[in-house]
C-alpha positions as a printed Julia matrix, in Angstrom:
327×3 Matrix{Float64}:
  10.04   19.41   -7.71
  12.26   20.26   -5.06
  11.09   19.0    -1.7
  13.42   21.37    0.26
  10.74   23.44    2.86
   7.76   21.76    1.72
   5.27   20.6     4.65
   4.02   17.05    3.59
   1.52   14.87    6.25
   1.86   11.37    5.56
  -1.35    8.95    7.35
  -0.61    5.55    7.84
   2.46    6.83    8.18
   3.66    3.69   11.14
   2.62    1.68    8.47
   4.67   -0.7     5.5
   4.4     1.74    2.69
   3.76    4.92    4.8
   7.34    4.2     6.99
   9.33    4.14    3.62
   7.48    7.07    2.55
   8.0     8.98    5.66
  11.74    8.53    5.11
  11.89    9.25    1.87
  10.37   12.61    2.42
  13.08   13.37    5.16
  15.99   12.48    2.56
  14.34   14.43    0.25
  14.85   18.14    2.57
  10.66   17.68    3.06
   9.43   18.71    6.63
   7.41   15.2     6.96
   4.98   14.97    9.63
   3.17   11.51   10.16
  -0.32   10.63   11.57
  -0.17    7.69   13.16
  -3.04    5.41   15.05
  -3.5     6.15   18.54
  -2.68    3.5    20.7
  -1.94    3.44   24.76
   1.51    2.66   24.57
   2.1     5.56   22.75
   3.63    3.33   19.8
   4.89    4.64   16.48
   4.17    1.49   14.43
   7.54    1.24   11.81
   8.39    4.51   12.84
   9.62    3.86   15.76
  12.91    2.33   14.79
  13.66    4.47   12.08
  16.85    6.18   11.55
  14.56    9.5    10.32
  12.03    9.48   13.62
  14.11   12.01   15.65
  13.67   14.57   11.75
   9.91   13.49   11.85
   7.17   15.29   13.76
   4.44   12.46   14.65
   1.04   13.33   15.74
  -1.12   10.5    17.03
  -4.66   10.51   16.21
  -7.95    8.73   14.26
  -8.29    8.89   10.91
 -11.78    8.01   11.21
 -12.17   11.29   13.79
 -12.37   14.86   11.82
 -10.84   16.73   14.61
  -7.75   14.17   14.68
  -7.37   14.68   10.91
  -7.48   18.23   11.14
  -4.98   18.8    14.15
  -2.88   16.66   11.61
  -3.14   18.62    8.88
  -2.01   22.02   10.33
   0.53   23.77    8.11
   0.5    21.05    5.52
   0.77   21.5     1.71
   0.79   18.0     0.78
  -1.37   15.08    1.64
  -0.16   11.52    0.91
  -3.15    9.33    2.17
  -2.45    6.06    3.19
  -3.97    5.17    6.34
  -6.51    2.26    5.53
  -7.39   -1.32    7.09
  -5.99   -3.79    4.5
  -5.97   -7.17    4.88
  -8.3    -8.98    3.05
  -9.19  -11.94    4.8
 -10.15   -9.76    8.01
 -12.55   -7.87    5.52
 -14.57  -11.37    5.79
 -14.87  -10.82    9.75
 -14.82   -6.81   10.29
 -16.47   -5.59    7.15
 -17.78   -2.27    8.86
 -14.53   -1.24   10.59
 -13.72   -1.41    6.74
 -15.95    1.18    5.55
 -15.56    3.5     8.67
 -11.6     3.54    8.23
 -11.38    3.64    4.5
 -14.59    5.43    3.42
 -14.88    7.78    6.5
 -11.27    8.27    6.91
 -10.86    9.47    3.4
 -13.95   11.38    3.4
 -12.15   13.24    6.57
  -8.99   13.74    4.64
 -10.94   15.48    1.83
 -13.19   17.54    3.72
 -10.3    19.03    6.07
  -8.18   19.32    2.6
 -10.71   21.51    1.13
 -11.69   23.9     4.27
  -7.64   24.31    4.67
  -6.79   24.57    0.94
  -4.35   22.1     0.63
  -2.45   22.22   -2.51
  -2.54   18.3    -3.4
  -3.68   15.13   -2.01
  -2.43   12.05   -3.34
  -4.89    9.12   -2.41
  -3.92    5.46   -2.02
  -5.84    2.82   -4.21
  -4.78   -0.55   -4.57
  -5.36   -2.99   -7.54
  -7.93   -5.04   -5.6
 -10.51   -2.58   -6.95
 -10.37   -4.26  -10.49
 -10.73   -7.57   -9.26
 -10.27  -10.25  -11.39
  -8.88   -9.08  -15.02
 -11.4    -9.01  -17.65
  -8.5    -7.93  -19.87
  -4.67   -7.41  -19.62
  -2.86   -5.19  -19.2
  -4.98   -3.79  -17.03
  -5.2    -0.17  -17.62
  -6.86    2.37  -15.66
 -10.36    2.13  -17.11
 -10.82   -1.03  -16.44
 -14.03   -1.8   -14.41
 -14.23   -1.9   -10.67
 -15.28   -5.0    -8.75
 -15.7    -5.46   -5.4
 -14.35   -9.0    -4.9
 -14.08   -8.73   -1.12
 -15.04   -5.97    1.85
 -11.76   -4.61    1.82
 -11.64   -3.58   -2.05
 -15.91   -2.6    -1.92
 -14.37    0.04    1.43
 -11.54    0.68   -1.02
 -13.79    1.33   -4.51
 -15.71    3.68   -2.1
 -12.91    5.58   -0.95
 -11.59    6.0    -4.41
 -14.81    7.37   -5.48
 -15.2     9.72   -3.13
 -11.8    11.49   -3.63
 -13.21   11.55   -7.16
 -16.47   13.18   -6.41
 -14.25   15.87   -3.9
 -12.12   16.84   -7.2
 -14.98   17.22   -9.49
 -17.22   18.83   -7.06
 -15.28   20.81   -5.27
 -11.98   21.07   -6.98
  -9.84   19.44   -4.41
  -6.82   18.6    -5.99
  -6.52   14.82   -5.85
  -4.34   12.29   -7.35
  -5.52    8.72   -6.61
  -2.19    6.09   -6.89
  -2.86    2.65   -7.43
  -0.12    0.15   -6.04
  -0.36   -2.7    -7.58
   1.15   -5.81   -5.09
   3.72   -3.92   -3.29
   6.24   -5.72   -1.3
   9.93   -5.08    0.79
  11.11   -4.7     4.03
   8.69   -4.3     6.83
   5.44   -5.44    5.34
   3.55   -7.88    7.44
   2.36  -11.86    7.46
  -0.87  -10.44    5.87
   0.6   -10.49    2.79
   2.42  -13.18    0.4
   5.83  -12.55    0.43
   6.29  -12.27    3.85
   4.42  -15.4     4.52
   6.07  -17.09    1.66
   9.88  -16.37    3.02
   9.25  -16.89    7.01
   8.11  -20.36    5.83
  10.56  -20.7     3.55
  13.19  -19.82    6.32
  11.95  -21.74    8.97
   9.9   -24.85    7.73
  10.0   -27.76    6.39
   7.03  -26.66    3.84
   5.4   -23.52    2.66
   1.72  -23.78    3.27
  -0.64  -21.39    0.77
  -4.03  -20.89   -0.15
  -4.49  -20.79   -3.78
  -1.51  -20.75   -5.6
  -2.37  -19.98   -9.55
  -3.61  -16.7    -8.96
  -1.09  -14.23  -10.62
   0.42  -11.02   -9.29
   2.24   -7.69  -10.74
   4.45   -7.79   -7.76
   6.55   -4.24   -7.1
   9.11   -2.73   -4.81
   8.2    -0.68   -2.34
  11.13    2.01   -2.86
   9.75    2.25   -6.64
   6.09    2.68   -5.38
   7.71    5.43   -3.01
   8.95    6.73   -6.53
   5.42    7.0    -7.7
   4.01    8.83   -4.54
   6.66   11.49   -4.95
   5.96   11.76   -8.61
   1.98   11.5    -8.1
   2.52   14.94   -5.39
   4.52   16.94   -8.26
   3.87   16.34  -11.55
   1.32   19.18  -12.98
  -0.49   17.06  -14.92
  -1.35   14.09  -12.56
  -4.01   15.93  -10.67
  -7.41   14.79  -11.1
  -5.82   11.39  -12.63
  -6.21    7.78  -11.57
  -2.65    6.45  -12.2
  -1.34    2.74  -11.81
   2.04    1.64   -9.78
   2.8    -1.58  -11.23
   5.78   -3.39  -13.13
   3.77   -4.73  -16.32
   4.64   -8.27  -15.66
   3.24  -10.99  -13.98
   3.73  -14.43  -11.82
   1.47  -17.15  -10.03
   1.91  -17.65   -6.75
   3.86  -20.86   -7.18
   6.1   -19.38   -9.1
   6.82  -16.98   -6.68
   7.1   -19.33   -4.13
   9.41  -21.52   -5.88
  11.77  -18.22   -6.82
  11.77  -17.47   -3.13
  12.7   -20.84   -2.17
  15.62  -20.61   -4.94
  16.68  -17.51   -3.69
  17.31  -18.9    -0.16
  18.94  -22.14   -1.27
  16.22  -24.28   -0.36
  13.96  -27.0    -2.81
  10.62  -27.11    0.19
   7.13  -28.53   -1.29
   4.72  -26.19   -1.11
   0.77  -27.65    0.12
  -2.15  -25.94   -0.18
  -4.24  -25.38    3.26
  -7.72  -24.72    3.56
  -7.84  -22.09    6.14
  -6.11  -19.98    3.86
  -8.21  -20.22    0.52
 -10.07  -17.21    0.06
 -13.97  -18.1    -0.99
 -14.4   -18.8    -4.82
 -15.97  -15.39   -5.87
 -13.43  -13.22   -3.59
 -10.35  -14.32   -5.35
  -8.96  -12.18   -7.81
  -7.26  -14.15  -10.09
  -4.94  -12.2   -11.96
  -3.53   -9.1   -11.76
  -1.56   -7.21  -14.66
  -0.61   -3.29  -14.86
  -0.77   -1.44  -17.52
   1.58    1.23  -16.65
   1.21    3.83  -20.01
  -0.25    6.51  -17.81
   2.04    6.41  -15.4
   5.04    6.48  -17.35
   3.29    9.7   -19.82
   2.07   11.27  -16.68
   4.59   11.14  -14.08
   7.24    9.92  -16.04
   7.77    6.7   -13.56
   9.11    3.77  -14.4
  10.1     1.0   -11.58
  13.4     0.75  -11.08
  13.94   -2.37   -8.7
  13.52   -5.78  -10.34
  11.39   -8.76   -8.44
  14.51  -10.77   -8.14
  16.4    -7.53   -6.28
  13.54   -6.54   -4.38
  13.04  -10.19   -3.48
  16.47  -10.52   -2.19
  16.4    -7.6     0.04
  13.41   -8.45    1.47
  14.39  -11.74    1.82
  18.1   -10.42    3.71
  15.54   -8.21    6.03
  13.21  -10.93    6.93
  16.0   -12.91    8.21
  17.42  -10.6    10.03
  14.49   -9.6    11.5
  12.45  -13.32   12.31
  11.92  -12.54   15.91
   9.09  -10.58   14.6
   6.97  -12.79   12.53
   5.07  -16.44   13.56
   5.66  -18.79   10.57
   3.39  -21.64   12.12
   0.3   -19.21   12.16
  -2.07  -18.0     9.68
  -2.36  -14.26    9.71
  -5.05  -12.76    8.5
């Protein structure tokens, strides 16, 4: 499909995923407007150091307020839904600003989307739903388990845009990212916290490191938005974004550390062990559907997305805090 005078609304879009998105849209001839969360200082989150901002028209709002998500959605044709809380440990403290944001929000998105029409609405799902694997590959029926707050808000969410396409015909495409990771992304999450450490430290301190992850670039998940928003037959689909392979935590770690030139111990630290039942402990895509569906495949190894993330973070240190836990 040729993006060339299409109107597509990214939410989240000051976000990790949502900023590469965002840009991708404006290389791609799309008019791309972004939602992003309200704040006094009038901040753009990732946006606002983009080289596409000044092509990008940014309207700042609530998802979790109707009227916000509708002023949004004026003169859209596309919906890529992103904007979420997602950081799992926070889940443990904040559990209802978890269901407002990703339940309510999306139940905004869909509502507006049907009263306006809109021609598609991809929603963003994230392999937390499946919790721990009861079998791998992991494919897309595997059952749903809500291991922590954030994946319950998230299972919710997901079954809601389900319930809007079969009871109303809203034309949804739900996306599943499995572990996405690049430039941008925040201590929250693994990599990030694995490479500052790695950069700055003497040791890289982890929760629990034999979990495994299907770890993927961010510009081939962008692949798999763009896909999920114009392939015919993806509406109405649940469709992974993952690589197919898997690695433990300490392996990662111990690539990472390679990759900088640097042999650093890695300890495990209590704060950051997740409680027994809440751990997923292994995560591997089974990617089938997405390949037959939207004919994606990623196209960025780990150990080239790893280095450009790694040649980002460095440049870029100023903005993360090694010595503290992030949750």
């Amino acid at each position: 499909m040729s993006w060339k005078g299409k109107h597509a609304l990214v939410t989240g879009a000051g976000g990790f995923i949502g900023s590469h998105l965002v840009e991708r849209l404006v290389s791609e001839g799309a008019h791309a407007k972004a939602m992003v969360h309200y704040n006094a200082l009038g901040r753009w989150g990732w946006l606002d150091e983009s080289p596409a901002k000044d092509d990008v028209e940014v309207v700042a709002g609530d998802i979790c307020d109707r009227d916000s998500v509708r002023q949004a959605m004026q003169g859209v044709d596309i919906v890529f839904h992103l904007a979420a809380l997602i950081a799992i440990p926070y889940s443990y403290h904040a559990p209802a600003s978890y269901v407002r944001t990703n339940i309510e929000g999306t139940l905004n998105v869909l509502q507006v989307s049907q009263e306006m029409g809109i021609e598609r609405v991809v929603h963003t799902s994230t392999s937390e739903v499946y919790g721990t694997a009861h079998y791998v590959p992991i494919n897309e029926e595997h059952p749903l388990q809500g291991q922590s707050p954030y994946s319950a808000s998230k299972i919710g969410a997901d079954k809601i845009a389900e319930a809007y396409h079969l009871s109303f015909g809203v034309p949804v495409v739900t996306v599943r990212p499995f572990n996405t990771f690049g430039p941008r992304q925040s201590a929250r999450a693994v990599i990030p916290t694995i490479i500052t450490q790695s950069l700055t430290a003497e040791k890289i301190y982890l929760g629990n490191v034999h979990p495994t992850r299907d770890l993927n670039y961010v510009a081939n998940t962008v692949d798999g938005f763009l896909l999920a928003a114009s392939q015919p037959g993806a509406v109405g689909q649940t469709i992974n974004l993952g690589v197919g392979r898997e690695i433990s935590i300490k392996d990662l770690a111990q690539l990472i550390a390679e990759l900088i030139g640097r042999s650093i111990p890695i300890e495990s630290e209590e704060v950051r062990v997740r409680p027994t039942g809440s751990e997923v402990e292994r995560l591997l895509a089974d990617t089938t559907l997405a390949q037959n569906v939207l004919g994606w495949s990623p196209k960025v190894s780990l150990r080239e997305g790893l280095g450009l993330t790694i040649e980002w973070i460095r440049d870029h240190l100023g903005r993360y805090r090694p010595d503290v836990y992030v949750l």
